[in-house]
C-alpha positions as CSV (number, residue, x, y, z in Angstrom):
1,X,-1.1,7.5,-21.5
2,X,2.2,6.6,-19.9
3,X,3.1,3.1,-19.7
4,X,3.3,0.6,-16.4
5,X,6.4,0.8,-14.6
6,X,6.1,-3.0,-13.3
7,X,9.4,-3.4,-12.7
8,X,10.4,-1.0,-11.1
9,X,6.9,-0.8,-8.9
10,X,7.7,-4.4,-7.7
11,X,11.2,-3.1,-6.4
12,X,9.5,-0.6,-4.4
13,X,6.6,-2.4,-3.1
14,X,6.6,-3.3,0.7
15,X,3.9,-6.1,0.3
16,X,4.8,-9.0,2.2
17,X,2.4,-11.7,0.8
18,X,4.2,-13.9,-2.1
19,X,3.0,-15.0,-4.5
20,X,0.9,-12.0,-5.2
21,X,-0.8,-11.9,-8.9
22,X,-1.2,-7.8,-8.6
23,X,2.0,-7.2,-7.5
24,X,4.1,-4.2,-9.4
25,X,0.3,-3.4,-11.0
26,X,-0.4,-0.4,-8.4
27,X,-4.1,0.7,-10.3
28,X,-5.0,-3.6,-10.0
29,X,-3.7,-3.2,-6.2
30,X,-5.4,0.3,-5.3
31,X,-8.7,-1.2,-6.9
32,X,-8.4,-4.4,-4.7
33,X,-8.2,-2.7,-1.6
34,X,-10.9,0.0,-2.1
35,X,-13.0,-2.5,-2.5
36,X,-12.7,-4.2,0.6
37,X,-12.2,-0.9,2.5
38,X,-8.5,-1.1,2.8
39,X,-5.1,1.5,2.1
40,X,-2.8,-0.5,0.2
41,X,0.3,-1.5,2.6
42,X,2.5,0.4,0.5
43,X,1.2,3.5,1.9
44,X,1.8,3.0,4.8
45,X,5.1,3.6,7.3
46,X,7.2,-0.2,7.2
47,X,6.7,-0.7,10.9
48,X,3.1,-0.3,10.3
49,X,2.3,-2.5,7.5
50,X,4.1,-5.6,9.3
51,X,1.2,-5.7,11.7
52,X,-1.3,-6.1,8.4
53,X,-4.0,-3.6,9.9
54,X,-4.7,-2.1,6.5
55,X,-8.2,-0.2,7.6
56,X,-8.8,3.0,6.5
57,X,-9.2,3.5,10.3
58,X,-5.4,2.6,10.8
59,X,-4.4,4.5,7.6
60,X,-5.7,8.2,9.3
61,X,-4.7,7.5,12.7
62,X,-1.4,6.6,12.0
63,X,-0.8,9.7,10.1
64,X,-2.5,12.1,12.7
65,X,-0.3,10.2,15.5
66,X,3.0,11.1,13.5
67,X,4.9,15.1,13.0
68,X,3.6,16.5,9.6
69,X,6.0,15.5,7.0
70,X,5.6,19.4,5.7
């Protein structure tokens, strides 16, 4: 099994909220929002996430609005 990269998740995220208890723990933070039906902000685009719609709803239809990143 291959250890946590906290650190260096934390550097990465693009989670406003502070404090945040799950923050750089991406499995605690994926389980958290399946839970209550959300996509993690991380997933999606920055402009996105800054208006904190984090519906599964927003995830898809932001992604069939933009050019396929293929």
């Amino acid at each position: 099994m291959k250890e946590c990269a906290i650190d260096k998740n934390k550097q990465n995220s693009t989670c406003p909220y502070e404090p945040r208890s799950r923050k750089g723990l991406c499995c605690e933070c994926i389980r958290y929002h399946r839970k209550m039906k959300q996509v993690p902000g991380c997933c999606f685009p920055e402009e996105i996430e800054t208006i904190y719609d984090r519906s599964i709803e927003r995830f898809i239809r932001v992604y069939q609005e933009r050019e396929p990143w293929w």
